[in-house]
mmCIF file of the N, C-alpha and C atoms, coordinates in Angstrom:
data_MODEL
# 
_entry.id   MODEL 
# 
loop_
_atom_site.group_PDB 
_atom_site.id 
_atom_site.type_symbol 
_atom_site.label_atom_id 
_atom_site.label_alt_id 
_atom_site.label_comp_id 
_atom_site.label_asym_id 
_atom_site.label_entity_id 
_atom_site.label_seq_id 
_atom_site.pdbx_PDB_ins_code 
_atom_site.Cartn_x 
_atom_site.Cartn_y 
_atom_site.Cartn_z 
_atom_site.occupancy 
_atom_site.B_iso_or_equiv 
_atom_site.pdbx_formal_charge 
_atom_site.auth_seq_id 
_atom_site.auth_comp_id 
_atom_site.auth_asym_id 
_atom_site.auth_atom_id 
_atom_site.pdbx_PDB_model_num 
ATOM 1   N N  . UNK A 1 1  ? 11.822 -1.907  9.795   1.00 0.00 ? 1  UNK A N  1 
ATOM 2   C CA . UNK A 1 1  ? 10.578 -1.232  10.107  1.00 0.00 ? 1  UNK A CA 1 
ATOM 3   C C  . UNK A 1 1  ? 10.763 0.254   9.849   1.00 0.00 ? 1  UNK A C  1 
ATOM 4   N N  . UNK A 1 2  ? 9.676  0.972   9.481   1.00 0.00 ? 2  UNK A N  1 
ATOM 5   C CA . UNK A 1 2  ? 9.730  2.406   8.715   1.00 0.00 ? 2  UNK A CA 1 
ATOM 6   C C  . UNK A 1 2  ? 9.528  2.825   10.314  1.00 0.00 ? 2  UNK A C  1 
ATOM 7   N N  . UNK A 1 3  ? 10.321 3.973   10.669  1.00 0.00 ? 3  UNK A N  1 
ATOM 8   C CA . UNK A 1 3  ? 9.749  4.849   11.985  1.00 0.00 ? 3  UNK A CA 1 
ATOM 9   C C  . UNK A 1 3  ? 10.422 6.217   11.284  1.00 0.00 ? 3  UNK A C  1 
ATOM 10  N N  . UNK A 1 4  ? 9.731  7.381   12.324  1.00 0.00 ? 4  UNK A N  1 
ATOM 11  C CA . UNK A 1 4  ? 10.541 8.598   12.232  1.00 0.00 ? 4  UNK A CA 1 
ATOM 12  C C  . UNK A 1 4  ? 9.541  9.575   12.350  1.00 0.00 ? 4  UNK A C  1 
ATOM 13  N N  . UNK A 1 5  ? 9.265  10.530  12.650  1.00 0.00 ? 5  UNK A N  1 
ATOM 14  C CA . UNK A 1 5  ? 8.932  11.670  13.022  1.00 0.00 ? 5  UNK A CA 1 
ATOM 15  C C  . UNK A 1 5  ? 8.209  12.542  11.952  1.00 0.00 ? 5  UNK A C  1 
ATOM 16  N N  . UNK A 1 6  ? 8.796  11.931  10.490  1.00 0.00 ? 6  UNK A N  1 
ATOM 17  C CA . UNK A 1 6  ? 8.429  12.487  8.843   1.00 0.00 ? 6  UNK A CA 1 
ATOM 18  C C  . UNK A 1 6  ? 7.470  11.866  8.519   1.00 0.00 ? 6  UNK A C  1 
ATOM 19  N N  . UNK A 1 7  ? 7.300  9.934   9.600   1.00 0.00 ? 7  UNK A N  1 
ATOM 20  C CA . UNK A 1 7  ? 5.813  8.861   8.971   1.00 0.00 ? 7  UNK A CA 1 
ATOM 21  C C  . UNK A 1 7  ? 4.736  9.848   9.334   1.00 0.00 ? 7  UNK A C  1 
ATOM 22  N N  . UNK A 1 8  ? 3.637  10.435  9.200   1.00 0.00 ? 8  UNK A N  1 
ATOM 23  C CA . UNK A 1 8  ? 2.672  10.453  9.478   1.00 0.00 ? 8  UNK A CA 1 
ATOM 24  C C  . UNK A 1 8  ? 1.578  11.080  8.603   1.00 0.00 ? 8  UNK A C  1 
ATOM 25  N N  . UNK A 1 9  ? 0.376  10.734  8.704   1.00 0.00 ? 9  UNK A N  1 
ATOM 26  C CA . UNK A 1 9  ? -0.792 11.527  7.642   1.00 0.00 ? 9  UNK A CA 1 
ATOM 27  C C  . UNK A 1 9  ? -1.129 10.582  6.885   1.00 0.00 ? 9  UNK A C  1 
ATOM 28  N N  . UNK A 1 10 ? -1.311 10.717  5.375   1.00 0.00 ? 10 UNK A N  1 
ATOM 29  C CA . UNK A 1 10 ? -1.993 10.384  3.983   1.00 0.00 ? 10 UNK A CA 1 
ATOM 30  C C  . UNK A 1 10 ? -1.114 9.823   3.555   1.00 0.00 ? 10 UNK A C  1 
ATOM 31  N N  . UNK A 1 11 ? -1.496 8.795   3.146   1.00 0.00 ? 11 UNK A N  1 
ATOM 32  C CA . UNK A 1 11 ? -0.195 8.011   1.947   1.00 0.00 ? 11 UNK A CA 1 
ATOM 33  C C  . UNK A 1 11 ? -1.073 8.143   0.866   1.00 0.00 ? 11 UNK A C  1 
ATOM 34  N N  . UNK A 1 12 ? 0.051  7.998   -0.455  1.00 0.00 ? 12 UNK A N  1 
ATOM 35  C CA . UNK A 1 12 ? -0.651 8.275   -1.479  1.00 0.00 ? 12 UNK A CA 1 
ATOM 36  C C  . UNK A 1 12 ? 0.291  7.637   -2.931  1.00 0.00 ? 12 UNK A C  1 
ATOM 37  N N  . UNK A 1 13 ? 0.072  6.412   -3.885  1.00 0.00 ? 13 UNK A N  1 
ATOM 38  C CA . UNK A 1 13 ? 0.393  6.462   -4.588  1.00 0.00 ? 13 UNK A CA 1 
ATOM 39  C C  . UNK A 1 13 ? 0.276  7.014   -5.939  1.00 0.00 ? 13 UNK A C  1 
ATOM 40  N N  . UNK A 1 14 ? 1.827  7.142   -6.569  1.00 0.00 ? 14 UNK A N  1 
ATOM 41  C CA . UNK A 1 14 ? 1.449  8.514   -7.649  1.00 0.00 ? 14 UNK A CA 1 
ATOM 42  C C  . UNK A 1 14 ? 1.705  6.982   -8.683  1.00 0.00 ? 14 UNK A C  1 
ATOM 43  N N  . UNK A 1 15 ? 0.763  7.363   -9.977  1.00 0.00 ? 15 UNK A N  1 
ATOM 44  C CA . UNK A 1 15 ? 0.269  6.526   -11.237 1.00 0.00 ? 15 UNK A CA 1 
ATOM 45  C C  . UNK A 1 15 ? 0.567  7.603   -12.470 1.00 0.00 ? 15 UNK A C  1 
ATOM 46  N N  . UNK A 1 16 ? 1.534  6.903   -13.350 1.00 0.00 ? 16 UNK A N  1 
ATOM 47  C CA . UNK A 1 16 ? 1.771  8.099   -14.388 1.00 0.00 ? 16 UNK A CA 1 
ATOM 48  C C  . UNK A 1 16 ? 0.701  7.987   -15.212 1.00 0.00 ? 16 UNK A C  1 
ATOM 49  N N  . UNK A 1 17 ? -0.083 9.776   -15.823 1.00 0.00 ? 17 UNK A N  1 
ATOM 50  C CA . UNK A 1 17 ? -1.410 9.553   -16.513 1.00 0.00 ? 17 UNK A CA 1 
ATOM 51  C C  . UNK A 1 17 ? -0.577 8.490   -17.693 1.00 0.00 ? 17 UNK A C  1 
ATOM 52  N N  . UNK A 1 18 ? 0.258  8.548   -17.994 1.00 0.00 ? 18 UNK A N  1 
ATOM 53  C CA . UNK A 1 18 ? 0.911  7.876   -19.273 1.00 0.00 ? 18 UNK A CA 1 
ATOM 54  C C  . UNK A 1 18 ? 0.626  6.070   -18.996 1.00 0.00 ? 18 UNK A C  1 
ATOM 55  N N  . UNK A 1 19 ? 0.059  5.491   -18.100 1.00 0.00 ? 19 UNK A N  1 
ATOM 56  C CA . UNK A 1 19 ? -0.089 4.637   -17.765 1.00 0.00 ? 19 UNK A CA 1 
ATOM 57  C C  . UNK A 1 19 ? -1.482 3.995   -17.212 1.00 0.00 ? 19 UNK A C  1 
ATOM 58  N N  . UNK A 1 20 ? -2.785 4.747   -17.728 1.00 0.00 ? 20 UNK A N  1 
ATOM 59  C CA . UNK A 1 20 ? -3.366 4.213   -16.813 1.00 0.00 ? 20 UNK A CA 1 
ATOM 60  C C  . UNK A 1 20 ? -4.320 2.939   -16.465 1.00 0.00 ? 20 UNK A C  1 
ATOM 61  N N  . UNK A 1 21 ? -3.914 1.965   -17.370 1.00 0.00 ? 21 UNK A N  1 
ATOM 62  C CA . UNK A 1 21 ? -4.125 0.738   -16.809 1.00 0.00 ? 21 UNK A CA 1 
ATOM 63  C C  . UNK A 1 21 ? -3.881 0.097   -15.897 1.00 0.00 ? 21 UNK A C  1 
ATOM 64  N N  . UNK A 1 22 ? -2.535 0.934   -15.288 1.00 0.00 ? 22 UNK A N  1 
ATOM 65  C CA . UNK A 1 22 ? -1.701 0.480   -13.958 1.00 0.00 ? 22 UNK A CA 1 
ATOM 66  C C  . UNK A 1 22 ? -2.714 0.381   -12.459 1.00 0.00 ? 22 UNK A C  1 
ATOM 67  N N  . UNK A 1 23 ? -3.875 1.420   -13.126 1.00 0.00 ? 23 UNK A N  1 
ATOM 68  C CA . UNK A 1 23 ? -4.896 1.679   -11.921 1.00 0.00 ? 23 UNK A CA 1 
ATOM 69  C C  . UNK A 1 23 ? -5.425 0.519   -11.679 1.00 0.00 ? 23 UNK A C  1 
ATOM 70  N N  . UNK A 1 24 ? -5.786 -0.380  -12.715 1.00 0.00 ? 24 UNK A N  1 
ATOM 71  C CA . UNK A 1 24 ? -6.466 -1.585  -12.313 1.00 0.00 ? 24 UNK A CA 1 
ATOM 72  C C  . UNK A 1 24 ? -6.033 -2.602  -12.207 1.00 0.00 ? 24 UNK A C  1 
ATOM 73  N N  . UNK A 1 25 ? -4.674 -2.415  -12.482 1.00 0.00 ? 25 UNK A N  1 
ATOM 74  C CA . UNK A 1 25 ? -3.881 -3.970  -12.272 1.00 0.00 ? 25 UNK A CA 1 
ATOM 75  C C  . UNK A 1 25 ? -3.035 -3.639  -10.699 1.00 0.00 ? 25 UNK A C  1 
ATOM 76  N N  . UNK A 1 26 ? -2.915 -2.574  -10.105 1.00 0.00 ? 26 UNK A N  1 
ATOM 77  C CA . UNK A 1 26 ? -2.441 -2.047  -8.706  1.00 0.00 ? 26 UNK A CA 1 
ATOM 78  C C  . UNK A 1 26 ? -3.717 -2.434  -7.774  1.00 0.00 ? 26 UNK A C  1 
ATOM 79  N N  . UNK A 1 27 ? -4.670 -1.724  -8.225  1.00 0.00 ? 27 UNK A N  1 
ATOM 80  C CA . UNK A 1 27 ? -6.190 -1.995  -7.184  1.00 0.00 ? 27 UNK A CA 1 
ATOM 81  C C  . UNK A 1 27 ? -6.602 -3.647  -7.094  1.00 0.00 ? 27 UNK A C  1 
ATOM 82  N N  . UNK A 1 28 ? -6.219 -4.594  -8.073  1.00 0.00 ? 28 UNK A N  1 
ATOM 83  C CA . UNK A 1 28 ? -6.465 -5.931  -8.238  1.00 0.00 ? 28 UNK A CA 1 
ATOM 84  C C  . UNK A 1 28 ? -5.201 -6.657  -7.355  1.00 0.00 ? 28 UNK A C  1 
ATOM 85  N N  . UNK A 1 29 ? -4.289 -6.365  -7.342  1.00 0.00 ? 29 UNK A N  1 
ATOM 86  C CA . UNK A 1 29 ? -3.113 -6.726  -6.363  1.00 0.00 ? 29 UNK A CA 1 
ATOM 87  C C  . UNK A 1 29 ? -3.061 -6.329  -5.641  1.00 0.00 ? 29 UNK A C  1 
ATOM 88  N N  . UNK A 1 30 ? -3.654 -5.537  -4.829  1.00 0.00 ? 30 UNK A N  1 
ATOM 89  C CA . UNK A 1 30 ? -4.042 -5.362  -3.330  1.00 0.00 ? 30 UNK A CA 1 
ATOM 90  C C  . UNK A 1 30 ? -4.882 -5.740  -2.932  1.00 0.00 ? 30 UNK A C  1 
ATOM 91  N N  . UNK A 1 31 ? -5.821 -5.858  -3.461  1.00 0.00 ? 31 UNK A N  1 
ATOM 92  C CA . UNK A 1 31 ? -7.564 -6.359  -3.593  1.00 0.00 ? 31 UNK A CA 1 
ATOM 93  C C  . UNK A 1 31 ? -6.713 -8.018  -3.091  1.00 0.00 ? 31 UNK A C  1 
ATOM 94  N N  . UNK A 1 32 ? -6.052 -8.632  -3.809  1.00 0.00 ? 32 UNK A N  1 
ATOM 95  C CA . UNK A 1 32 ? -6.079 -10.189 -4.217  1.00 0.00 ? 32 UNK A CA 1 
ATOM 96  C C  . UNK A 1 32 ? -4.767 -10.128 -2.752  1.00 0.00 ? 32 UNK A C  1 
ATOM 97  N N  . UNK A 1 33 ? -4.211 -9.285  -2.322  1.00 0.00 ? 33 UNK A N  1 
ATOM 98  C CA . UNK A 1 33 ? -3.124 -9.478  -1.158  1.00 0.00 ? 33 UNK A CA 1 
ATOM 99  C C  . UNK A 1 33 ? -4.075 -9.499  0.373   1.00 0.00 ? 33 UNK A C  1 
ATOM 100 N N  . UNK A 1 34 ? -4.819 -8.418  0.123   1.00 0.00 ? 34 UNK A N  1 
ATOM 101 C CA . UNK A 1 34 ? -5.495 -8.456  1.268   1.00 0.00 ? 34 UNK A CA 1 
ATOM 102 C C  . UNK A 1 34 ? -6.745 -9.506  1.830   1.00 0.00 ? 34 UNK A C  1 
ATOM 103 N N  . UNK A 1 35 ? -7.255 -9.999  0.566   1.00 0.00 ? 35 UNK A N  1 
ATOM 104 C CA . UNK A 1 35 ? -7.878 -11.585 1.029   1.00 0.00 ? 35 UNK A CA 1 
ATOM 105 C C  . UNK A 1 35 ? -7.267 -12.746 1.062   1.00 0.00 ? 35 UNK A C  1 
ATOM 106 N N  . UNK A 1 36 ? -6.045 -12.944 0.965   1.00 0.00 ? 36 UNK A N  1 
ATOM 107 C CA . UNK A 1 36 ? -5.416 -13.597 1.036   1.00 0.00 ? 36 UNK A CA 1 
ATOM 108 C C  . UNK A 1 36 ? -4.404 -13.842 2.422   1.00 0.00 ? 36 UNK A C  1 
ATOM 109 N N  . UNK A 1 37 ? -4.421 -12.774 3.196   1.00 0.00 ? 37 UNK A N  1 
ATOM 110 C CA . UNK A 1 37 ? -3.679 -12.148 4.147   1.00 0.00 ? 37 UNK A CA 1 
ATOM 111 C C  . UNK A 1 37 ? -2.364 -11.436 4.218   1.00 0.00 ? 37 UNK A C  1 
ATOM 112 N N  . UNK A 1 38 ? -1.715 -11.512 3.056   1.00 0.00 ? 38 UNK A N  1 
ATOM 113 C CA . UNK A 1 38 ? -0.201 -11.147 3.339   1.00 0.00 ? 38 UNK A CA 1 
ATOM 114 C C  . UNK A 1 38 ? -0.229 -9.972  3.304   1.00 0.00 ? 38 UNK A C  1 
ATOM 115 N N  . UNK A 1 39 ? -1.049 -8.703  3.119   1.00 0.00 ? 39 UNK A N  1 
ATOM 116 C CA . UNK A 1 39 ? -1.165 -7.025  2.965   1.00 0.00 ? 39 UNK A CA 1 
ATOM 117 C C  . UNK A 1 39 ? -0.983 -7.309  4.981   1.00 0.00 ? 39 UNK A C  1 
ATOM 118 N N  . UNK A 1 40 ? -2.023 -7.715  5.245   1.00 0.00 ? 40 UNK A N  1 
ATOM 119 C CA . UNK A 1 40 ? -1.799 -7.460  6.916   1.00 0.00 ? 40 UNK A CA 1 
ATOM 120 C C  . UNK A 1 40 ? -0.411 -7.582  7.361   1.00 0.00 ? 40 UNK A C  1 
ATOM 121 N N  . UNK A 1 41 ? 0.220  -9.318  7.058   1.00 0.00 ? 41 UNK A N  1 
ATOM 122 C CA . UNK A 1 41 ? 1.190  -9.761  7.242   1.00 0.00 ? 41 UNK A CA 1 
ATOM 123 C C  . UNK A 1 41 ? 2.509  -8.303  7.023   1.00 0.00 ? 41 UNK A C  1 
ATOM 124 N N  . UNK A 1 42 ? 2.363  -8.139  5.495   1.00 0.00 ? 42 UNK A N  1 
ATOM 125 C CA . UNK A 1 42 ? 3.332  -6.942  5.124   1.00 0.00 ? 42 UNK A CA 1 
ATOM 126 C C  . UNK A 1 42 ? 3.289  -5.856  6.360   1.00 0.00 ? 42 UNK A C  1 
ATOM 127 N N  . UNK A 1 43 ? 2.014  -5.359  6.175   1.00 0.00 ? 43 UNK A N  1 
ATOM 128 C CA . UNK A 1 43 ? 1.697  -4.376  7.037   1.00 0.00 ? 43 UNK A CA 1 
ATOM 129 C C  . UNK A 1 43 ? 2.224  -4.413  8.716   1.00 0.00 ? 43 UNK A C  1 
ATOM 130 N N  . UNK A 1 44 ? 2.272  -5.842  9.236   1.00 0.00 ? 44 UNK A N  1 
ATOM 131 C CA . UNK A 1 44 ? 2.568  -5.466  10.783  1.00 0.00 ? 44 UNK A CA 1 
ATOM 132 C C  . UNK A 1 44 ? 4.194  -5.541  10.802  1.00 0.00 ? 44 UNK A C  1 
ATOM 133 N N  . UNK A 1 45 ? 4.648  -6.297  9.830   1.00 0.00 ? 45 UNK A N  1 
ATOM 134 C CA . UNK A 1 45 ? 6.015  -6.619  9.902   1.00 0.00 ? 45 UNK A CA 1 
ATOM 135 C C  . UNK A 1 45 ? 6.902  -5.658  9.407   1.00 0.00 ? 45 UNK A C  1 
ATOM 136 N N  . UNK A 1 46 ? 6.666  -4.579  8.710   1.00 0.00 ? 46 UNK A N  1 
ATOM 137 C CA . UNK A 1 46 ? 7.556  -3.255  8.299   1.00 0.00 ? 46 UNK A CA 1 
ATOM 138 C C  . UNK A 1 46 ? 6.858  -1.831  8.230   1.00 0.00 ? 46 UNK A C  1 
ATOM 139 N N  . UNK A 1 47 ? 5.648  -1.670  8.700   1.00 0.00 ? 47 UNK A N  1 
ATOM 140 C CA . UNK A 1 47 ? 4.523  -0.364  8.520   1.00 0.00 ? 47 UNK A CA 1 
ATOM 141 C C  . UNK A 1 47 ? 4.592  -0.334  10.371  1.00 0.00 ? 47 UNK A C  1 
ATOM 142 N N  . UNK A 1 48 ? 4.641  0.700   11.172  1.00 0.00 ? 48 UNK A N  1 
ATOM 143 C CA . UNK A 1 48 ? 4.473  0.694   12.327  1.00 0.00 ? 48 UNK A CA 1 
ATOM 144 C C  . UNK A 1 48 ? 3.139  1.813   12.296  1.00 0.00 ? 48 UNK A C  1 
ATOM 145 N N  . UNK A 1 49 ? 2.524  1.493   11.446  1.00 0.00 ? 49 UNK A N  1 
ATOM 146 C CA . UNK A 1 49 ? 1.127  2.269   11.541  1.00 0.00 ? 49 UNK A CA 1 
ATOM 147 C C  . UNK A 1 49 ? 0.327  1.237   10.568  1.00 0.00 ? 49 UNK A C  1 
ATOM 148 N N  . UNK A 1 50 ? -1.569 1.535   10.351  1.00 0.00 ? 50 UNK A N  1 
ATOM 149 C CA . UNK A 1 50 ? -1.929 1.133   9.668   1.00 0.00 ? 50 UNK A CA 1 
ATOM 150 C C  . UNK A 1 50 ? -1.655 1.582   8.451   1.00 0.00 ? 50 UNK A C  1 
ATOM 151 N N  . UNK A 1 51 ? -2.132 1.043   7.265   1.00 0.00 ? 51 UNK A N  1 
ATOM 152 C CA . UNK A 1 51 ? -1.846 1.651   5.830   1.00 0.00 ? 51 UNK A CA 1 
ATOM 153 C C  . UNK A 1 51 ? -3.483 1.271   5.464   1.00 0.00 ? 51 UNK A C  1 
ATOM 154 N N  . UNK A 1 52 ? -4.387 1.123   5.814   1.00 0.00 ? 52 UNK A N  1 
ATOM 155 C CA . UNK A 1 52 ? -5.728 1.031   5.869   1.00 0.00 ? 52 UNK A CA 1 
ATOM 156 C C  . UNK A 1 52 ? -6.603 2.276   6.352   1.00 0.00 ? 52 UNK A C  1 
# 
């Protein structure tokens, strides 16, 4: 589990401009994790905050 005093605020993933198809194949695999349930699952079992 992530803890520490440094977790807190904005998360933010970085996408190289050299890449940016990555935008829609990243947004579609979270999209397809989170109706599915395992983003939650991920989320309670190693995130001690939301990521939502």
């Amino acid at each position: 589990m992530l803890s520490g005093p440094l977790i807190t605020g904005t998360l933010h993933m970085v996408i190289s401009p050299k890449q940016p198809e990555l935008v829609d194949r990243i947004n579609a695999a979270i999209d397809q994790i989170k109706r599915d349930g395992r983003f939650d699952r991920i989320n309670t079992q190693f995130v001690p905050f939301s990521l939502l």
